[in-house]
N, C-alpha and C positions, 0 to 999 in steps of 0.2 A: 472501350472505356470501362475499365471496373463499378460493377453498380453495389456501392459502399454499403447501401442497406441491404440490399440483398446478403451480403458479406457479411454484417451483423447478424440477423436472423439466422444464418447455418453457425456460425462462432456460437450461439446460445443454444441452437437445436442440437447442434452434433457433437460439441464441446462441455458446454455449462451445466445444461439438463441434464445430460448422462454421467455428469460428475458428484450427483447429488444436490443439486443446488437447488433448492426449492421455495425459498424467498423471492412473494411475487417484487418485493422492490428493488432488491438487486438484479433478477431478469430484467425489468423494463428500465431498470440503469443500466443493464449494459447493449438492450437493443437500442438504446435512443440515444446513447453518447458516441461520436462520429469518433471513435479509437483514432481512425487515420488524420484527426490532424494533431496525434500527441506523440506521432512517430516522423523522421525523418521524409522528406518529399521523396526520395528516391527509394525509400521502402513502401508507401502506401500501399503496393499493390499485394505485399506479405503483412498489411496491418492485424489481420484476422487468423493469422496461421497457429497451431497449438505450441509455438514454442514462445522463449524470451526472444525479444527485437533490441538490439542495441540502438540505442539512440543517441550517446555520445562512448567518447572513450572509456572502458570499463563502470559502462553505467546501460542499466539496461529497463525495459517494461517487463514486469513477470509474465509469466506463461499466462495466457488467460483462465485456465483450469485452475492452476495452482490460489494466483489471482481471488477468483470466484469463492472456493472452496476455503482461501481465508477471510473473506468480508464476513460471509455465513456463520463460519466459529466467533467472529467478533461479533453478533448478535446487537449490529448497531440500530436504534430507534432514532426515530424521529423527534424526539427531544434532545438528541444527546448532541456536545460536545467533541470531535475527533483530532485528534493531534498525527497529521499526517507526516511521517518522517521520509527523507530521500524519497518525493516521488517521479522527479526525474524532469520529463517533458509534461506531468499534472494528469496523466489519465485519472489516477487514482482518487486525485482530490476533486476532478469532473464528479465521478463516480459516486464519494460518499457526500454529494453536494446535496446527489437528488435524494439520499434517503435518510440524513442526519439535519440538526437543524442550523449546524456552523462547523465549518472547517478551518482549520489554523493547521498549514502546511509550513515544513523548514527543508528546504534545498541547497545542501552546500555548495551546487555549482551554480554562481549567475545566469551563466547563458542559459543553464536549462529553465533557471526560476524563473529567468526574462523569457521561452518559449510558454514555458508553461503559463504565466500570468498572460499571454497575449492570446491562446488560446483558448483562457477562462474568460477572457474579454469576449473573445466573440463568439461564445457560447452562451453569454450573457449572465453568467454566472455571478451572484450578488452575494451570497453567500460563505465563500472562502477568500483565504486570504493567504499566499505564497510567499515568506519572506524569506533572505537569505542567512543562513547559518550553519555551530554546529550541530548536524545531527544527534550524536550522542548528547548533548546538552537539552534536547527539545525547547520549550518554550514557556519558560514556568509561569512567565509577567499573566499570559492569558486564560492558564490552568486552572484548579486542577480539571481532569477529563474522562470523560465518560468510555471513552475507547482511543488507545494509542497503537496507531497500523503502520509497521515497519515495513517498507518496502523493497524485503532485501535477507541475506542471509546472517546471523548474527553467531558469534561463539561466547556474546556474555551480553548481557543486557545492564548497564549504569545503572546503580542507582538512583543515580540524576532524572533518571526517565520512570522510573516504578516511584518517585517520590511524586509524579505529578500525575499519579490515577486519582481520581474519589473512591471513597468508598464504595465496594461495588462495581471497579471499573477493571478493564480488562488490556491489557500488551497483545497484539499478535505479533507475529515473524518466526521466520524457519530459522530454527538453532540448527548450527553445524557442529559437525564434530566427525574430523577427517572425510571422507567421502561422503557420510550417510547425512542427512537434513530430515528432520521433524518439523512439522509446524506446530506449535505449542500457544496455550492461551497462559498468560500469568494475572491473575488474579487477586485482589487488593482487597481483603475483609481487613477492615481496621488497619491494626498494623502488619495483619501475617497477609504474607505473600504465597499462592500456590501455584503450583504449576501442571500444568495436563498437557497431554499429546492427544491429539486429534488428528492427523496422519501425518503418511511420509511426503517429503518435498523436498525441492532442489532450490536454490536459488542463489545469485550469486553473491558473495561475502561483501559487505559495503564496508568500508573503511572507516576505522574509530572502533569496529565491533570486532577485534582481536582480543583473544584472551589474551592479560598481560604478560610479560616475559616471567617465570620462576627463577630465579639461582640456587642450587646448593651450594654451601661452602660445607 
């Protein structure tokens, strides 16, 4: 029988720490959140491995590195607000459960929202809240938000979504552009928007985040 904590502590030891991640509350969010039951039963026993886990059809959990390494850029506190986008099976919103002070996740797939919600059940989670939508749309009734964490790769980010930062507040997720992924923070002073790269990443392209089609005539 896989001993699932032990599984955590090497994921943080061998994976996390050595990726630079050095926020004690995301370390102790990701040794103390049981990843295995946000992945499928017949993967449990690759819950902790360094790559993505597919968990339904073309829907996947990030790598745990990559993961880590964007909570850290999003410099989320404990007062803040998080606008969790596509997080799948809910690892994500487990995560920024324990180190933000409210979560409002949007999952356009039911089954996953409905795993994910029964999962955050019995982790006893009081503080987020999973509903079903579209992603590109976020959630504005609840907004604005101190930190929006895309969970996924993106080749353009809505303004539908950079309309519902605060002042102050920050987008993560890895911009594509053909093979190569960045993960980038976009940033909300007033009304200017910036943008920074913080490293390289992979991740897979969620749908609704195409760049739109151009025509020339």
């Amino acid at each position: 029988m896989t001993d699932y904590a032990a599984a955590r502590r090497a994921m943080v030891d061998c994976q996390i720490r050595p990726s630079d991640v050095t926020r004690y509350a995301i370390i102790d969010a990701m040794v103390s959140v049981p990843r295995e039951l946000f992945v499928p039963r017949a993967k449990r026993d690759v819950a902790y491995v360094g790559a993505e886990i597919e968990v339904a059809a073309g829907r996947a959990l990030l790598d745990p590195r990559v993961f880590a390494k964007m909570v850290e850029v999003a410099d989320i506190g404990p007062s803040d607000l998080v606008l969790d986008l596509a997080p799948a099976s809910g690892y994500s919103t487990a995560i920024f459960a324990r180190i933000a002070e409210a979560v409002v996740a949007i999952e356009p797939d039911e089954a996953l929202a409905k795993t994910a919600r029964s999962a955050l059940d019995r982790l006893e989670v009081v503080n987020a809240t999973v509903s079903v939508g579209e992603t590109v749309m976020g959630d504005a009734a609840h907004g604005p938000y101190d930190v929006i964490f895309v969970n996924g790769g993106v080749e353009r980010v809505p303004t539908a979504l950079t309309d519902q930062l605060k002042d102050g507040g920050r987008l993560v997720t890895v911009f594509l552009d053909g093979g190569a992924g960045q993960c980038r923070v976009v940033s909300r002073a007033a009304d200017a928007l910036s943008h920074r790269f913080m490293f390289d990443a992979s991740a897979p392209l969620l749908a609704g985040f195409q760049k739109k089609n151009e025509f020339a005539f």
